[in-house]
Residue, then its C-alpha position, 0 to 999 in steps of 0.5 A: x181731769x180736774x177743770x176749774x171754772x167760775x161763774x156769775x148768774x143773774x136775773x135775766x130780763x124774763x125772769x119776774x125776781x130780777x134780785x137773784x145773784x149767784x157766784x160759784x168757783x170750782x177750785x183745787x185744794x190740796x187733792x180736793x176739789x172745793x165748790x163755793x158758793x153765795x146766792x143773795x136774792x130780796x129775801x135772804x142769802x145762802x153761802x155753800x162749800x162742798x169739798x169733794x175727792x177727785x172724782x168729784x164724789x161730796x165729802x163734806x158740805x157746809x151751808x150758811x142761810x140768812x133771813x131778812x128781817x129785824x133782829x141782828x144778822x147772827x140771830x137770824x142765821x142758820x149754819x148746817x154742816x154736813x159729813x158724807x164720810x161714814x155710813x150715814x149722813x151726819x149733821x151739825x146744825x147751828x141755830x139761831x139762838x147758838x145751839x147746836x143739834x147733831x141728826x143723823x139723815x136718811x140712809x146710804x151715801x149720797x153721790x151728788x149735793x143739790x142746794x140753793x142756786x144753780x152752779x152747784x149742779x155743774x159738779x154733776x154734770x162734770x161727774x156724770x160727763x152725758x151724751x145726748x139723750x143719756x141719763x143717770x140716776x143716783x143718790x142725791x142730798x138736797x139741801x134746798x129744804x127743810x128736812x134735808x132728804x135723801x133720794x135717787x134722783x135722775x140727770x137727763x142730757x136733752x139735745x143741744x139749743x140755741x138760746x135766743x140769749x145764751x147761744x148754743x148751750x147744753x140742755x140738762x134736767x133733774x127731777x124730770x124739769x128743772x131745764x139747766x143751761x150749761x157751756x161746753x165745759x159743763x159749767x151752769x150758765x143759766x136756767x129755762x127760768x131766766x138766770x144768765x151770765x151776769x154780763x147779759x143781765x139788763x137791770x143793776x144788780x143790787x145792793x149786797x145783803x149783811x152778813x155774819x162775817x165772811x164764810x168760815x167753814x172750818x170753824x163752825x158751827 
């Protein structure tokens, strides 16, 4: 059964980078399910869409990153779209200059997406709907890197915790640490690292960061 949810996660007050802003939806959209993302921290920002099938399997993933510095925002942003559809993974990259390159990544199909932030791991834990103590492990594409890989990767449900700042919350952990805080929806709400809700975050946030243009998935690269 389709869920929607959103959120908002902030630096916590024992996390050293108290720039970090992240927002994420989960939306229907005709017989998909939309996952969209930004994430804006000092050094840079990412905005992501995946588009998955109502088992919550990814079908098509787009990412928009852009770095600091000097140059006008379009040269320093890099927009990648992935197709998961076929027999490999295939991807269109546009870089900085404006130029197009088409790879081909890894083998077999990925069931689950990890990139840039946190929220983006609640479409795995929706899918994956652990007990206690259960795992499961599976084909995943990670983004947050340079150059996009596939690998098995294992979702681990350690036992329930009350946070000192988050009240009782699901414990999760992927690639064997990372611990991720989740609700009882299995919506992120936060990380061992310091993200919680915006609502609890003790600092302004701050200024948002220049874009190139709102985010056009359809359309590019």
């Amino acid at each position: 059964m389709f869920e929607p949810g959103r959120g908002e996660l902030r630096a916590g007050p024992v996390m050293r980078d108290d720039s970090i802003v992240e927002r994420f939806e989960v939306a229907a959209r005709g017989c998909h399910v939309v996952f969209s993302m930004r994430q804006e921290w000092a050094l840079g920002a990412t905005d992501i869409e995946v588009v998955y099938d109502r088992d919550l399997n990814p079908l098509r993933v787009w990412r928009r990153a852009t770095a600091p510095g000097p140059m006008p925002v379009a040269r320093r942003t890099d927009i990648r779209r992935y197709d998961l559809r076929g027999e490999r993974v295939e991807m269109l990259d546009r870089e900085q200059d404006g130029e197009v390159s088409r790879f081909l990544i890894g083998r077999g199909i990925p069931r689950v997406v990890l990139g840039a932030g946190r929220g983006l791991v609640t479409m795995w834990l929706r899918r994956a709907r652990l007990e206690v103590g259960g795992r499961v492990r599976e084909p995943v594409l990670d983004i947050r890197q340079t150059p996009e890989r596939i690998r098995d990767v294992t979702l681990m449900r350690l036992e329930d915790r009350d946070d000192a700042v988050l009240g009782r919350v699901r414990v999760y952990t992927i690639y064997g640490r990372e611990p991720i805080y989740a609700d009882e929806q299995d919506t992120v709400v936060g990380d061992m690292m310091g993200l919680v809700p915006a609502r609890l975050a003790t600092v302004p946030p701050p200024p948002p960061l220049e874009s190139d243009g709102p985010p056009d998935p359809a359309h590019t690269p």
